[in-house]
N, C-alpha and C positions, 0 to 999 in steps of 0.2 A: 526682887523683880518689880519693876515697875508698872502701874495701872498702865492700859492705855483703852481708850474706846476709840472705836469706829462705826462710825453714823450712815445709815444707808438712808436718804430721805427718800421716800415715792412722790408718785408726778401728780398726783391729787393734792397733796400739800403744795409743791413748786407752783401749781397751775393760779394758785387763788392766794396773792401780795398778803391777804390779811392773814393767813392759816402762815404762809411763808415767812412773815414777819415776826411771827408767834414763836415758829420753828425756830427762829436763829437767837430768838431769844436765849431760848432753852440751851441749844448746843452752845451758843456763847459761854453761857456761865457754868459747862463742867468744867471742873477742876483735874490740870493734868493734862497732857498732851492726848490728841485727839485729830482723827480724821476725818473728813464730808466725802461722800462718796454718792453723786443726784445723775439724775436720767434729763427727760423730758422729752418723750414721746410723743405726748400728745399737742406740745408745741412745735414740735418737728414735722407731726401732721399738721397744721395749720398752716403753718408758712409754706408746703411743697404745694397744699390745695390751692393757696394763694399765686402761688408760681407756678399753678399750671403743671405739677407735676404727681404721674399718678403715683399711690398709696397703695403699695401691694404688702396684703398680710396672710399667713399661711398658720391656723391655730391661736393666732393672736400675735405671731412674731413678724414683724417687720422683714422684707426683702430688701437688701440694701444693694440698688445697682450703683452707679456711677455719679448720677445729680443726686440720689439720697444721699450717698456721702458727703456732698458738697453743702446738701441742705442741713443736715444731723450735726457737722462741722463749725455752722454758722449759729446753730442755735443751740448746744451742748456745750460746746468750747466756748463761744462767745457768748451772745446775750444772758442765757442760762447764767452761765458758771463767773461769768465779772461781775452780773448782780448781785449774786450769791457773795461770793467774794468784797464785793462793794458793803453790804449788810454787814458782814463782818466785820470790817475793819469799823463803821461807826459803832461796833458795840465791843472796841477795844482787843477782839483777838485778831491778830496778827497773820489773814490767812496769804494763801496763794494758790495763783488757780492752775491745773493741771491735766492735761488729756495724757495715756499714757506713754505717747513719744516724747514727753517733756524729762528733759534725766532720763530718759530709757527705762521708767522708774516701771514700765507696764508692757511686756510685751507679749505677742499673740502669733499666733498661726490662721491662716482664712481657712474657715470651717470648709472638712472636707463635703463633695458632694453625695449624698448618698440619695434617698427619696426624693431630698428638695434643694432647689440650690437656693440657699440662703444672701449669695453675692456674695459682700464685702463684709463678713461678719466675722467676729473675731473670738477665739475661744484660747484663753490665756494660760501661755506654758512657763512666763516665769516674772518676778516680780523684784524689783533694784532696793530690795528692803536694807542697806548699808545707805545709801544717800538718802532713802527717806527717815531715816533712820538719825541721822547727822540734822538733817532738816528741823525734824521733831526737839534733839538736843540743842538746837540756840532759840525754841519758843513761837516754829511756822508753824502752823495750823494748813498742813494742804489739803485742796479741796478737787477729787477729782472729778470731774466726768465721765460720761460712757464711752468714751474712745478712745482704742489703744492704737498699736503699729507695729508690723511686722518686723519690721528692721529694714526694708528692704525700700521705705517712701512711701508705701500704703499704709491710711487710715483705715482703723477698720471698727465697725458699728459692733459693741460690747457689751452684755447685760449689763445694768449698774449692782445685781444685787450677787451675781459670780465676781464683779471686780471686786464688791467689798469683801465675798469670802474669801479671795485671794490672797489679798493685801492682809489680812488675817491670821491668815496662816502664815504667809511668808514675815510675818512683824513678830508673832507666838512664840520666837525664840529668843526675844532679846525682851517680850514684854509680857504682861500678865493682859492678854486681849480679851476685853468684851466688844462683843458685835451686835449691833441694834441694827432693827427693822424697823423704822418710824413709816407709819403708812396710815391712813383715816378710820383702820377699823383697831380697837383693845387689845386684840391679839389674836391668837386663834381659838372659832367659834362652833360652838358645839351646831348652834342653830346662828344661822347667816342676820334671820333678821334681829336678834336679841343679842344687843351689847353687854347682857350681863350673861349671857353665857359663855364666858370666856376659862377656855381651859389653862391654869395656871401653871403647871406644870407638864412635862416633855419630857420623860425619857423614851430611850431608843423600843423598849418593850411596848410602852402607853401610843407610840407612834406609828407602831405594827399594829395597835388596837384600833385607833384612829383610821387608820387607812382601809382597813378592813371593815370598819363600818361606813366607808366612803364620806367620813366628816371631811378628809381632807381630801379635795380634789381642786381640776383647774387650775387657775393661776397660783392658789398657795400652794399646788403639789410641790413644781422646783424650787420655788421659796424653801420648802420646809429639809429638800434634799440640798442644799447650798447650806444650810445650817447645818445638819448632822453632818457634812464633809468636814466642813470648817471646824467641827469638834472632837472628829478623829483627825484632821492634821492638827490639833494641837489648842487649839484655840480653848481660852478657861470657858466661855459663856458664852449664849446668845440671848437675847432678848428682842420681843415682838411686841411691837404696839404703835399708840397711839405717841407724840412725841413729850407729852408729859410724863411717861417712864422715865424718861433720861434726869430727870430731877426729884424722880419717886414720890412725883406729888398725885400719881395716880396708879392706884396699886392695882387697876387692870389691867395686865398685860399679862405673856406669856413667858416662860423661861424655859431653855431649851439645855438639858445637861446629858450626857453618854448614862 
């Protein structure tokens, strides 16, 4: 079976050209077929403030009515992801950019309503892993962004770090997958403010330990549960860090095994 990695970049590296330029370095030069899988939230906040359009968030997640899709559409798919895409190709890998109505390669259902209505948010029931797949075998590098599509003509606003355990898992039967978490902190931290306190290893036991000491809480909670999914559907690895894991030139990071 064949290696393949899947790169989830977070929106603190996207946001700052010099961290971003850094990043593409890196994923440039793995060796082996590989996927980008980037958000950008907090540019998609910028531009709706700028447009005059309110920011509604409920625990940290985004409300996506009808202009956030249009806004999220403009800067995910577009400026985001051609940059991205642009970057690549001058450092010779051969990418293409992708929301998930492109090839049907991603599609989703609109989150039911239950306590909160989320809008247009999209929670992903199945993935075109045979053409991305074909993609991969003549040397594209796709790169997607956080927006899938029902099937139905609706975009719909998609975590970036569920699409990348998706893709994941739906690719873990033709490929030997590792899944990276590139984000500004080492991996995951015993103590928040200290970069060397990074726990290096993760199994499902040590994770029940973790949790119950409430080291992991907050935004790394669904992080850490998008990992152990993607490892019981199939997936050989995950890996959490900072983006110089991805060339193990920096051996703080986290690894996540069953």
């Amino acid at each position: 079976m064949r290696n393949l990695h899947i790169v989830k970049v977070g929106g603190n590296i996207i946001e700052k050209d010099e961290d971003l330029q850094h990043f593409l370095d890196l994923f440039a030069n793995l060796e082996g077929p590989k996927i980008l899988v980037h958000g950008g939230g907090k540019l998609a906040t910028e531009l709706a403030e700028r447009l005059g359009i309110a920011v509604k968030m409920i625990d940290g997640r985004r409300i996506t009515d009808a202009e956030t899709v249009e806004v999220i559409t403009m800067v995910y798919g577009g400026k985001v992801n051609k940059h991205i895409v642009a970057g690549l190709q001058a450092r010779n890998c051969n990418a293409l950019g992708f929301s998930g109505a492109d090839g049907n390669t991603i599609y989703s259902v609109k989150r039911p309503v239950k306590n909160i209505d989320f809008g247009f948010v999209g929670d992903v029931v199945g993935v075109n892993s045979e053409l991305i797949d074909k993609l991969l075998d003549i040397g594209i590098t796709p790169a997607f962004c956080a927006i899938t599509h029902d099937g139905k003509g609706q975009l719909l606003n998609t975590n970036a770090d569920t699409i990348a355990c998706e893709l994941a898992i739906g690719l873990s039967k033709s490929y030997k997958v590792t899944l990276n978490y590139c984000f500004e902190k080492p991996g995951v931290l015993i103590d928040v403010a200290n970069d060397d306190s990074v726990v290096r290893e993760i199994n499902t036991s040590k994770y029940s330990e973790l949790l119950e000491d409430k080291i992991i809480a907050d935004g790394l909670l669904p992080k850490l549960e998008n990992c152990f999914y993607a490892l019981k559907g199939g997936v050989n690895k995950v890996q959490l860090g900072k983006p110089e894991m991805l060339q193990n030139t920096n051996t703080n990071f986290t690894t996540l095994r069953l």
